[in-house]
C-alpha positions as CSV (number, residue, x, y, z in Angstrom):
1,X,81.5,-35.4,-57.6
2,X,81.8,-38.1,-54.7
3,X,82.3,-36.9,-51.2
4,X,84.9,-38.2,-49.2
5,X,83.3,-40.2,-46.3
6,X,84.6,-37.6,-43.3
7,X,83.0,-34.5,-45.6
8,X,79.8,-35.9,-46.3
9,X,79.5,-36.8,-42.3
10,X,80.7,-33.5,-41.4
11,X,78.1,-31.6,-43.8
12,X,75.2,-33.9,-42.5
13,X,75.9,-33.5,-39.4
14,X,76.1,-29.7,-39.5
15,X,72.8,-29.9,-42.1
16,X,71.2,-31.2,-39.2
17,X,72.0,-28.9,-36.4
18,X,71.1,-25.9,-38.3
19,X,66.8,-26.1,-37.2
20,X,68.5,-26.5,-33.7
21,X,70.7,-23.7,-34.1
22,X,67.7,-21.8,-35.9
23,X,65.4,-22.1,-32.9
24,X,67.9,-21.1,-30.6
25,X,68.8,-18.4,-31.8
26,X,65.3,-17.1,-32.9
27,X,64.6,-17.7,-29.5
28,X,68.1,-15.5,-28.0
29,X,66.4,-12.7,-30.3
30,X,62.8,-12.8,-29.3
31,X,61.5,-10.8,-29.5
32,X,61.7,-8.3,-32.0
33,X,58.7,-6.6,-31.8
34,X,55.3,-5.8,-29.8
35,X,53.9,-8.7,-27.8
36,X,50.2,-8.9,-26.7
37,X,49.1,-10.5,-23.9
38,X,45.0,-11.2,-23.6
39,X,43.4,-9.8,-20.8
40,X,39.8,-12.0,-20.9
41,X,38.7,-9.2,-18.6
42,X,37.5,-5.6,-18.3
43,X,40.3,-3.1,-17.7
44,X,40.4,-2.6,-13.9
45,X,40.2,-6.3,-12.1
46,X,42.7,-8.3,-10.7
47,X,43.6,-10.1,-13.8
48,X,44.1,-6.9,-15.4
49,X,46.6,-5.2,-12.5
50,X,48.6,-8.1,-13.0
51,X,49.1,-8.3,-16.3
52,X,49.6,-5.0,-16.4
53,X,52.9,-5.1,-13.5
54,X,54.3,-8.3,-15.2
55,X,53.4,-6.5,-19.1
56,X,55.9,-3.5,-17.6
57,X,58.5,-6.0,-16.1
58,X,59.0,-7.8,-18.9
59,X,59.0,-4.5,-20.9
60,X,61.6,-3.2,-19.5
61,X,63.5,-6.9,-19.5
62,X,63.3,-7.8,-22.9
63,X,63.2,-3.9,-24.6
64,X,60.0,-4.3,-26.2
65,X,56.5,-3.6,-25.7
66,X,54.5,-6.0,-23.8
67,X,50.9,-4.3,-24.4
68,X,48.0,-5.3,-22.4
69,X,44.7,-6.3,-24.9
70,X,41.1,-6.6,-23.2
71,X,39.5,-9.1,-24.1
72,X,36.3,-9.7,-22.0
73,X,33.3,-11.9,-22.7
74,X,31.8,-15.2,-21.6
75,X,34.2,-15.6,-18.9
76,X,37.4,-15.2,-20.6
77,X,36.5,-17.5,-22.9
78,X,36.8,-15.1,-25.8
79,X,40.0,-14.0,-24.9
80,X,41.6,-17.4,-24.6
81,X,40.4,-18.5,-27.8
82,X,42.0,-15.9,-29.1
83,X,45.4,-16.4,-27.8
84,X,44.2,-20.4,-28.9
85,X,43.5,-19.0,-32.6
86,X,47.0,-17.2,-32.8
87,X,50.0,-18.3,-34.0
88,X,52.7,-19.7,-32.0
89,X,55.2,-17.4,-32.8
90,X,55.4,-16.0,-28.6
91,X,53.8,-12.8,-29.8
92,X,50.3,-13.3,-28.1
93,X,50.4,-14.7,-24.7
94,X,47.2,-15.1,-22.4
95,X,47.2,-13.9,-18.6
96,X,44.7,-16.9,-17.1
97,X,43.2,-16.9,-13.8
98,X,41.1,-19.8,-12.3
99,X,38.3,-18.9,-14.5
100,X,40.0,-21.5,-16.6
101,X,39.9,-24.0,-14.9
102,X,35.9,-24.0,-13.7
103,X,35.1,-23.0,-17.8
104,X,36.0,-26.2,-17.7
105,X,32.9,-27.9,-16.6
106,X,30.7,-24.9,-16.4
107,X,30.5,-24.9,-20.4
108,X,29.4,-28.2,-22.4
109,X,31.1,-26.9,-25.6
110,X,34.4,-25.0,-25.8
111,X,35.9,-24.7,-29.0
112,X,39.3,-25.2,-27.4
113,X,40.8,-27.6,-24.4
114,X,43.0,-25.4,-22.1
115,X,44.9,-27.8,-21.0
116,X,45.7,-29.2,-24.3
117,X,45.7,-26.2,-26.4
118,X,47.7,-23.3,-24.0
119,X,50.8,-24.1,-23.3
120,X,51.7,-23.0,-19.6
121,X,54.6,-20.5,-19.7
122,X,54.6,-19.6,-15.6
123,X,52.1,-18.9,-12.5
124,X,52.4,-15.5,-11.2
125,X,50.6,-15.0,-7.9
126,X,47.9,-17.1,-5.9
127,X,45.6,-14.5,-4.2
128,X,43.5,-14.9,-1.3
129,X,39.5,-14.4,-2.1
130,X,37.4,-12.2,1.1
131,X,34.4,-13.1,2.6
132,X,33.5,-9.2,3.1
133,X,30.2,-7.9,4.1
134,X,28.2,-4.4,4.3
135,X,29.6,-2.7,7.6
136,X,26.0,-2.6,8.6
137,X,25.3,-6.4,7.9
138,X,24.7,-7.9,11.4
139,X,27.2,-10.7,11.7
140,X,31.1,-10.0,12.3
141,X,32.1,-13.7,12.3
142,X,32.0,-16.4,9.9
143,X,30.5,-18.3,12.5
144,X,28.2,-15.4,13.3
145,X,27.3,-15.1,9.2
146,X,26.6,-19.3,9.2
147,X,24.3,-18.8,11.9
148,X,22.4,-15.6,10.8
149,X,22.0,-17.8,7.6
150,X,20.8,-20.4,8.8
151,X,18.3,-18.8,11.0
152,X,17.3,-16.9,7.6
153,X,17.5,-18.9,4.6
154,X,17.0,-17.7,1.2
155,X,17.2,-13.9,2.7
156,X,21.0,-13.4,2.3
157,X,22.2,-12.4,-1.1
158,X,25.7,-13.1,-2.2
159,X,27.2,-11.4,-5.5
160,X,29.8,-12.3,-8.1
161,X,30.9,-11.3,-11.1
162,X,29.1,-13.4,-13.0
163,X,28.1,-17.2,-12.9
164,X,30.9,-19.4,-12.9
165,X,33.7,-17.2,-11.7
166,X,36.0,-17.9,-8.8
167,X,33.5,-15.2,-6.4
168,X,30.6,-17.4,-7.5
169,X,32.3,-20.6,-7.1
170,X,34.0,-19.8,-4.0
171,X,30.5,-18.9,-2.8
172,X,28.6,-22.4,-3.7
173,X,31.9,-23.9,-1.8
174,X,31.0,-22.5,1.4
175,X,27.2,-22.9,1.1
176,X,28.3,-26.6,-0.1
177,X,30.6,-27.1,3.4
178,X,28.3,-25.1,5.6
179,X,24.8,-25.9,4.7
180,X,23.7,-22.2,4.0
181,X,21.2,-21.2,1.6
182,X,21.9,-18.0,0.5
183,X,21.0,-16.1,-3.0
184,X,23.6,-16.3,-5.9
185,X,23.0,-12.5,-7.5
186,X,25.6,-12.4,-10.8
187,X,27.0,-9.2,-12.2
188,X,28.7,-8.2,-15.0
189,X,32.1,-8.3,-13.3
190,X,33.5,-7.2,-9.8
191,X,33.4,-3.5,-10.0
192,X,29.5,-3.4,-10.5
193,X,29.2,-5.9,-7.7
194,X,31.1,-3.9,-5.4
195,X,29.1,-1.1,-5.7
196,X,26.1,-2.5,-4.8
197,X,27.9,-4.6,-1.9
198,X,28.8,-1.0,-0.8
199,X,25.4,0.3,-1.4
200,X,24.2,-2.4,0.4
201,X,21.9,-3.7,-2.4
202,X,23.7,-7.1,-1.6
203,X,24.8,-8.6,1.7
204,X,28.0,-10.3,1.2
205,X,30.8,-11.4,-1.6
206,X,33.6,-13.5,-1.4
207,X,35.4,-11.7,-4.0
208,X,39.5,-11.7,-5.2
209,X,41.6,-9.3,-2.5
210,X,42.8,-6.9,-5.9
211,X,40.1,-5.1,-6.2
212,X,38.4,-5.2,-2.4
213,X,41.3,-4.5,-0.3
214,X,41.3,-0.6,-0.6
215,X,37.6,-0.4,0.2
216,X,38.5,-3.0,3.1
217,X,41.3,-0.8,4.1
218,X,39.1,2.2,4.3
219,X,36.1,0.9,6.5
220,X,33.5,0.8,3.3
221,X,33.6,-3.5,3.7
222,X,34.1,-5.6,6.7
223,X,36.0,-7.9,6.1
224,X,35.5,-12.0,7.8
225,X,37.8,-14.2,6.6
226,X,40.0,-14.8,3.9
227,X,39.6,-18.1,1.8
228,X,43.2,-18.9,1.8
229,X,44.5,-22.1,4.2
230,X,47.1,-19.3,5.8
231,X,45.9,-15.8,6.8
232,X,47.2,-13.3,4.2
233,X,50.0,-10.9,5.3
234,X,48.3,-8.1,3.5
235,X,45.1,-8.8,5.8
236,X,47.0,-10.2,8.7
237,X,44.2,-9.8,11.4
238,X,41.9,-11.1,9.3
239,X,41.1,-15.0,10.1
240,X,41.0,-18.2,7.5
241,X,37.5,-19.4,6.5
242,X,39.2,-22.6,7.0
243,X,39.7,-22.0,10.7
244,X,35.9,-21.8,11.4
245,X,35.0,-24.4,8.3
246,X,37.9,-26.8,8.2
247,X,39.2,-27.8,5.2
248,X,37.6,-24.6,3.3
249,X,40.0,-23.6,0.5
250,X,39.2,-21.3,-2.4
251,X,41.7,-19.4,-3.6
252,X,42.0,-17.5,-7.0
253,X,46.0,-17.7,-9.1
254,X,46.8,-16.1,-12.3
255,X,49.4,-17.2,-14.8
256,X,50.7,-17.0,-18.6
257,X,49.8,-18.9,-21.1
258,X,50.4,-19.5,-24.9
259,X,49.5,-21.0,-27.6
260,X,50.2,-24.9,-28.0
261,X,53.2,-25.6,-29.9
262,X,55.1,-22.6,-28.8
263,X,58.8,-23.4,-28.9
264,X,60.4,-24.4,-25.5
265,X,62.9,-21.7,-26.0
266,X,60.7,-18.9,-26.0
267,X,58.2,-20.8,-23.3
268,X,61.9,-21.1,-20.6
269,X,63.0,-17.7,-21.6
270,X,59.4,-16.2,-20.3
271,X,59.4,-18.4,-17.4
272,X,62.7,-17.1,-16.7
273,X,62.1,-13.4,-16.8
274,X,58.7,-13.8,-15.0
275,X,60.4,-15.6,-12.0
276,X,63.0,-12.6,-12.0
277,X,60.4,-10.7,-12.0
278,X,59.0,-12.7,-8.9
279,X,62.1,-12.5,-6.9
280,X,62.6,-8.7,-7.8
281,X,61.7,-6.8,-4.1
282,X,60.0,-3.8,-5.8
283,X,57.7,-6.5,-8.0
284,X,57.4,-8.6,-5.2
285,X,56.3,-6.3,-2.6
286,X,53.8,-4.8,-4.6
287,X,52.1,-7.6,-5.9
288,X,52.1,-8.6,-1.8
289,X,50.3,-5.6,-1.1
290,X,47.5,-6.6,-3.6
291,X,47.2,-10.1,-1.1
292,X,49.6,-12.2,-3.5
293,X,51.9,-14.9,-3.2
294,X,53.8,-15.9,-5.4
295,X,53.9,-19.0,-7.5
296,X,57.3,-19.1,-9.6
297,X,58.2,-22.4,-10.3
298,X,58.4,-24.2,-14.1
299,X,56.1,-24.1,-16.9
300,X,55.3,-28.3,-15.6
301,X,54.5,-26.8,-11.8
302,X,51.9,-24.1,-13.4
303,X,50.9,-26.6,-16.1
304,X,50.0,-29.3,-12.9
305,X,48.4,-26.2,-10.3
306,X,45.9,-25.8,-13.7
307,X,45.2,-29.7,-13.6
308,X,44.5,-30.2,-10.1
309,X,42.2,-26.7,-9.9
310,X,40.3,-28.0,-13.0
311,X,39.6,-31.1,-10.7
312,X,38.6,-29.3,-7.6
313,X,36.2,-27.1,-9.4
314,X,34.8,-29.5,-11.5
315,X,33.3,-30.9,-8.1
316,X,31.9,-27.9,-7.0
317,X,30.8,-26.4,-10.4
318,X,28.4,-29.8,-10.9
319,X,27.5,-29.9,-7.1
320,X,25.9,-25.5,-7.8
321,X,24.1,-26.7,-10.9
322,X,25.8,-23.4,-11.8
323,X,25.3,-22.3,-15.8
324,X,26.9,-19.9,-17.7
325,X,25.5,-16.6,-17.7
């Protein structure tokens, strides 16, 4: 039977629209069950807090369960290839921090791009890294600690969490800006370090706020400067590194990722809920409290912030000589 002309154009047409429609409203309805979102960290760190509080908000938003997964191993490289590996559905999300970015160029083979292959969903929170020290280190100054380095070279050891992430790389900054030559000691993540950094087994850190600021707070660290270019309302007597070394700037951010080829729809409506989440005072004031601020913004402003630090660190990563551990 032959179509008149206005039917036929009036079924293509709809034909047409219908993946359109599809896609929408897939996306209205995501999502319909449990999502995960990759934690490429131990349970406990700053990536994992804040995964955690935005894994509750968007619980509660979207009235399913957003369950935190630990993933850790070879600097969060296992968990991002992971969320790489999974499919594009929206139902495995990754929560990044800068570790990212210096993988990078700290690792000559990745079996995944991050730029290319994780598509940037929305930047939670940059967060201020601390120079802190053992209370009974002798310098209370950054320009105290240069000098007390320089008069004693090699005699200063500095921890991390491991080689290659941000509290290591933050670290070969400063020697990098300052001329120090102090002892790169990696650990097998923060907590460890910041026992011994307590226990005075090592001298100094300049480790992500998170997990420092309560020790900080309660007189077991001294705290010297912030990494941040503005001093950190949660540490607001505390000075910038950058005011004693100018131009210093080593921060740490964390964000959410997903797989490439995640639909737009599903990618705007998590950007959307995570920047209500941003702008909610109750979110807001406690990620604050853990030396945040926040990012927000479009999936193209947190896809550009993980450009530009992949850059920066690229310098510094090559300048260390700094290898995986």
């Amino acid at each position: 039977m032959k179509l008149p002309r206005r039917e036929f154009l009036h079924l293509v047409t709809g034909a047409a629209a219908l993946p359109t429609v599809s896609r929408f409203a897939w996306a209205q309805a995501y999502p319909t069950r449990p999502v995960r979102i990759v934690v490429g960290f131990a349970a406990g760190g700053g990536v994992d807090i804040v995964a955690r509080l935005i894994g509750q908000w968007l619980s509660e938003r979207l009235g399913q369960q957003f369950v935190i997964e630990n993933r850790p191993g070879a600097a969060t490289n296992i968990g991002t290839e992971a969320v790489v590996r999974a499919p594009a559905d929206g139902y495995t999300l990754l929560l990044a921090d800068a570790s990212a970015a210096i993988n990078a160029t700290l690792y000559d083979k990745l079996n995944f791009n991050f730029i290319s292959d994780i598509a940037p969903v929305a930047g939670i929170i940059r967060v201020a890294n601390v120079m802190e020290v053992n209370p009974s280190f002798p310098a209370k100054t950054v320009p105290e600690f240069i000098g007390y380095a320089k008069a004693n070279p090699r005699k200063i050891n500095f921890a991390s969490g491991g080689s290659g992430a941000p509290p290591h790389v933050s670290g070969e900054l400063f020697k990098m800006m300052t001329g120090v030559d102090i002892v790169h000691i990696p650990y097998r993540g923060l907590a460890p370090a910041l026992t011994d950094l307590i226990g005075g087994q090592v001298q100094v850190m300049i480790g992500t706020m998170p997990p420092s600021i309560e020790y900080i707070r309660a007189g077991k660290l001294r705290a010297l400067a912030v990494t941040t270019t503005m001093r950190s309302a949660a540490l607001p007597d505390i000075p910038t590194v950058g005011e004693f070394v100018p131009g210093y700037e080593a921060s740490t951010w964390y964000g959410v990722g997903a797989p490439k080829n995640t639909s737009s729809e599903i990618v705007e409506k998590l950007n959307r809920e995570i920047n209500a989440g941003l702008a909610d005072p109750k979110l807001k004031a406690r990620l604050a409290d853990l030396g945040g601020t926040t990012l927000a913004g479009s999936p193209g402003d947190f896809g550009k912030l993980i450009a530009d630090e992949t850059e920066k660190w690229a310098k510094v990563v090559k300048f260390s000589g700094a290898k995986p551990d």
